[in-house]
N, C-alpha and C positions, 0 to 999 in steps of 0.2 A: 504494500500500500504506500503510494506516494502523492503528499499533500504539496503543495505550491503557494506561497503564500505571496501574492501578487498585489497585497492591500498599500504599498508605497508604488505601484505600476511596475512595469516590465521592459526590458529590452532584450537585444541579443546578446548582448555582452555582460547584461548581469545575469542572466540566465546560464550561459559560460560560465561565470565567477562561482555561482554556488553551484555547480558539477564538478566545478574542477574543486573546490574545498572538500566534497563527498570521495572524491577520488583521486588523492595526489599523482597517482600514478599515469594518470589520464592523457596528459600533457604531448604525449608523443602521438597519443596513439588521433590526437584532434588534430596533431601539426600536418600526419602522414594525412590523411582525410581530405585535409583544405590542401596540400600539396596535390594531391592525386585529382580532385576538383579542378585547380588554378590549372593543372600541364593540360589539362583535356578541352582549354580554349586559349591555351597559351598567353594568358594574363599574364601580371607582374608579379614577383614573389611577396610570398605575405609571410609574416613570420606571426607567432602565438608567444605570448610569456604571462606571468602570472605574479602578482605582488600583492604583499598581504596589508591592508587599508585600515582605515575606520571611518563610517557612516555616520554622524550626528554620535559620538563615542560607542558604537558596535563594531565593533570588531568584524572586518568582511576581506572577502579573495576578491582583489579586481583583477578583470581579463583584461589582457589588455592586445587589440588588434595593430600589427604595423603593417603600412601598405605602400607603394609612391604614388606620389601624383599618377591621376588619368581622370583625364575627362570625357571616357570612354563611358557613353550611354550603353547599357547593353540591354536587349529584347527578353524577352520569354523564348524565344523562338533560339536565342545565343546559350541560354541559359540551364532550357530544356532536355540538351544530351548529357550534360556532367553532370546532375544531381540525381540523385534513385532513393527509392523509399520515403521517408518521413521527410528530409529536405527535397525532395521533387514535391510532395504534397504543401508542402512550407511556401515553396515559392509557385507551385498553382494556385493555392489563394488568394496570395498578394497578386500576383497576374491578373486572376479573374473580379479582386477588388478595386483593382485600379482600372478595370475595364469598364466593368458597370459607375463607376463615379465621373469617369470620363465621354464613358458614354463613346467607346472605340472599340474595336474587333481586340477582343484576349489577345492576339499575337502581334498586333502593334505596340502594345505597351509598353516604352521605355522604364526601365526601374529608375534611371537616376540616382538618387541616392540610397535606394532599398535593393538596388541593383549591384552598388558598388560593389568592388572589392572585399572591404569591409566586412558586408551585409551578409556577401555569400560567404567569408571564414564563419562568420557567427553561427549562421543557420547550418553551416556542415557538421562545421565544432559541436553545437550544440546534439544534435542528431546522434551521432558519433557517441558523444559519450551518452547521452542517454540508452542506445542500445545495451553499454555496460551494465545498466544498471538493473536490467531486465524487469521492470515494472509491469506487474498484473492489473493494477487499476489506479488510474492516478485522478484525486480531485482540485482544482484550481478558482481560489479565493474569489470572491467580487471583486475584481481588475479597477484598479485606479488609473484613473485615463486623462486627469488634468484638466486644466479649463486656461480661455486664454488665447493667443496667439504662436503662431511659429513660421519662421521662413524656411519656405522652400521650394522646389526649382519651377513652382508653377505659382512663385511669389507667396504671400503671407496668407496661412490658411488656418482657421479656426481649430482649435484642440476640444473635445479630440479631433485626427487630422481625418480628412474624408475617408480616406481608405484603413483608420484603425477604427473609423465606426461603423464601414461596412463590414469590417471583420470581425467586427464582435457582437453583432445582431444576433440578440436571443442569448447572448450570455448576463448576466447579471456585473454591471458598471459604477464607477462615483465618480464624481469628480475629483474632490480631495479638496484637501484647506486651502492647495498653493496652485495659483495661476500658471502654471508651466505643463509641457508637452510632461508625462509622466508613463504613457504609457507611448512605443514606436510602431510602426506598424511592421518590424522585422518582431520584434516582443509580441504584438498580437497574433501573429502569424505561426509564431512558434506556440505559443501557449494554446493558441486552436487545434494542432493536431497533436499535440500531449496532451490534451485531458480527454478523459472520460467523462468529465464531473465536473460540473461546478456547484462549491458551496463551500462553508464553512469545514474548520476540519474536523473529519469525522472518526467518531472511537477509534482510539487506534495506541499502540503502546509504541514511541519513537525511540528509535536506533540510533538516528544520525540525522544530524543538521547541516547542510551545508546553506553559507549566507555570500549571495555573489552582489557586490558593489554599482552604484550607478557612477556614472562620470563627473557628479557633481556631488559635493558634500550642503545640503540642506540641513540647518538648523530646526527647524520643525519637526523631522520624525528623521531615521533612519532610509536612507535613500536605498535602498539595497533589494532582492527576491531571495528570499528562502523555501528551501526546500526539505521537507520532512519527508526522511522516510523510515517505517513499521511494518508491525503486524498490525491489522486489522481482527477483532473478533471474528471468531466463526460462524457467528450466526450473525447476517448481515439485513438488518431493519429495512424496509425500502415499504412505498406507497405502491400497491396496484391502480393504474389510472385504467379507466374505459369508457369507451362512447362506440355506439352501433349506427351503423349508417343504411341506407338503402337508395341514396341519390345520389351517390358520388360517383363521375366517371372514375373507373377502375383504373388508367392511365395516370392518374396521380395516385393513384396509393402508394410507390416508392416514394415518392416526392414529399409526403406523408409522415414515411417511416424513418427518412432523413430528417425531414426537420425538428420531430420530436425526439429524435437521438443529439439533433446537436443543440437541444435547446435544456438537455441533462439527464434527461431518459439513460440508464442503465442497457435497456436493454428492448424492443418494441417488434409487435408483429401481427399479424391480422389473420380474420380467420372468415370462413363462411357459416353462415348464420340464415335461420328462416326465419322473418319479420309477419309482422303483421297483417292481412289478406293474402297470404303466403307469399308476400314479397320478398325475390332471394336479398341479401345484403351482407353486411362485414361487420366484426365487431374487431374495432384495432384498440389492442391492446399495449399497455407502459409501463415497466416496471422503472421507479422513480423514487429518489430520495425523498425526504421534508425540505429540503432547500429547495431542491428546483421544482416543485409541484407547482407552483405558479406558473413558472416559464413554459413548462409543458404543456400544462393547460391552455394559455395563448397559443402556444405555435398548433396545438388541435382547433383553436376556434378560429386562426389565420388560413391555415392549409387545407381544411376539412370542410362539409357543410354541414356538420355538428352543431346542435344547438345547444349541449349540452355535458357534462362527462361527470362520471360517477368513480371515487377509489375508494379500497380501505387498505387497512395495512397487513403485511402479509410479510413471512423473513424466508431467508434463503442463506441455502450453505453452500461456498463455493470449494473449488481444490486451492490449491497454492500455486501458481502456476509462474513459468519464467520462459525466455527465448534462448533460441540457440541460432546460429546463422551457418548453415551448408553449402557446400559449392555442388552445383550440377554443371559439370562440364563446363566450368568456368563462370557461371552465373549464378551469381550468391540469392538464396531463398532464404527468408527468413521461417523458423519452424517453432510453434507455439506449443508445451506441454504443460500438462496439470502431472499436479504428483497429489499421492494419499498416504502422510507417514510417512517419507520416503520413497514410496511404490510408485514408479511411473506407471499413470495408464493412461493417457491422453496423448497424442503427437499431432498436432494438425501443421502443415506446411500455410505460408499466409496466401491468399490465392492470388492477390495483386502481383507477387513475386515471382508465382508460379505461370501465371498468364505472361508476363514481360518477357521471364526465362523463355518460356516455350515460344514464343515468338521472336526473338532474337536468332533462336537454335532451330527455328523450322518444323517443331516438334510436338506431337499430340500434348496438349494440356493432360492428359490425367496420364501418360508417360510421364514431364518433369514431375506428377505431384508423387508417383509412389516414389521414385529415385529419391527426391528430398525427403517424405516420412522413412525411405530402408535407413537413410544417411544419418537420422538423428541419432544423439546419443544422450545415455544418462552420465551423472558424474560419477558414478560409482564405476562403469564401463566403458564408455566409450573415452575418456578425457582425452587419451595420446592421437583422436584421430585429425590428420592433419585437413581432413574437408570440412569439418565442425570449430565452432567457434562459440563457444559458451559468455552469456550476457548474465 
């Protein structure tokens, strides 16, 4: 279980800061990452180091990014072949956010400064090490997002900035005490495809703290992101949300089941149902914290033609689960298991990694999927094999 405490806002390089405090060892393993990114569009060298700060007197890890000069705008479209997995999803958002606020085709979209150099160490770095950490469910604070002004390359744009408020529709927001850009739209971008959750932090017995640094020292509160991470109890509370429909084109029901998963839904799915004058219909269903039952219930009376939704509370007990990353003929899959006690019994390969694989390699999809679940291993077994890579 890992909480995110994002209530002083976020970017990418505090977000850095506190992965890299969780795991000193990390540091190379972020440098080779943004190296191996930077050579595959032959950018400029960027180097990572890491110094230890204090925030309003807390004590925090700043990352710290070195890059040269360039004033090299670079596309979605430039940006597209060097990033995979969680940093390709990182910066499809931001793409697809600066698209819709501009009001341009997604593959026009200059990143400019969310494009930079920079931008792209942070969201690799970041990525990177979060793999290490193998995180089964992660929840993320109400996001502090600033109020105010900020310049940039399309001149002076209100905070929060347009594209960290498209990016964060349907999560729970503040302002904060201080007039300043608090939350980046590389920070929202990242925190959108880390979490599972948002809310407050929930039951949980913590292990380790790591506290990553902003660029600025604020005398009002600790300018910094922390990251908690625990166990989680085994019996995990959550709300049942439901509403039954019978006039909903069926072509939105994905569209449905997205948005009430990223509005804090757990977990969401629909089912078929006979209604009333034996009208067929759907009852889509939400498993859902107490923090986000709000949000969910909006994004059901936005997406849906629901007039209505009914929950009550109901618990669940999940395995422990963690990643592993395998090579299929040179195309790394990410592979998800649950363990009981020690006992592996779950192996799923992630399918996003399995579809790219296989289509890179020319190859039946359910060919790369069993190679990647033969190739996983446990720790107790498989640790020395050199196509596994334990998170």
């Amino acid at each position: 279980m890992i909480w995110i405490d994002a209530s002083a806002g976020a970017s990418g390089d505090m977000l850095l800061g506190a992965l890299l405090a969780l795991d000193p060892d990390g540091l190379p393993v972020a440098q080779a990452a943004v190296d191996e990114a930077v050579a595959r569009f032959g950018g400029e060298p960027v180097s990572l180091s890491v110094q230890t700060t204090t925030r309003a007197g807390l004590s925090a890890t700043r990352a710290i990014v070195d890059v040269s000069d360039t004033t090299t705008h670079r596309t979605w479209s430039d940006i597209r072949p060097v990033v995979s997995g969680r940093a390709y999803d990182a910066f499809a958002q931001l793409a697809e956010a600066e698209a819709r606020v501009h009001g341009i085709p997604v593959d026009e979209v200059h990143f400019h400064e969310v494009g930079a150099l920079d931008a792209i160490a942070d969201i690799v770095a970041v990525c990177a090490l979060w793999e290490r950490l193998g995180a089964d469910h992660t929840v993320v604070s109400p996001v502090c997002v600033g109020s105010g002004a900020v310049s940039a390359a399309h001149g002076s744009l209100p905070v929060p900035a347009p594209a960290v408020a498209e990016l964060l529709r349907g999560v729970p927001t503040f302002a904060g005490p201080v007039a300043h850009e608090a939350c980046t739209p590389t920070g929202a971008a990242l925190l959108r495809v880390l979490a599972d959750e948002w809310g407050p932090q929930p039951p949980m017995t913590v292990d380790a703290i790591g506290t990553g640094a902003g660029g600025r020292d604020r005398h009002e509160r600790p300018n910094v992101v922390r990251i908690f991470i625990g166990e989680s109890s085994s019996l995990d509370p959550v709300l049942q949300l439901e509403t039954t429909l019978d006039d909903l084109d069926p072509r939105l029901y994905p569209d449905v089941l997205d948005a009430v998963r990223a509005a804090g839904a757990v977990e969401a799915w629909w089912a078929p149902v006979v209604m009333k004058h034996g009208r067929p219909g759907v009852t889509i269903t939400a498993l859902v914290p107490q923090a986000a039952l709000d949000n969910v219930a909006e994004a059901l009376f936005r997406n849906s033609t629901t007039l209505g939704v009914r929950w009550f509370p109901v618990s669940r007990r999940t395995l422990a689960r963690d990643w592993v990353e395998v090579d299929v003929d040179g195309r790394p899959v990410r592979v998800k298991r649950g363990w009981l006690g020690g006992e592996l019994l779950t192996v799923q390969p992630e399918y996003r990694d399995v579809a790219a694989a296989a289509d890179e390699l020319g190859r039946p999809v359910r060919e790369v999927m069993e190679d990647a679940r033969a190739k996983r291993s446990s720790d107790a077994t498989d640790g020395g094999d050199s196509d596994v890579r334990t998170h």
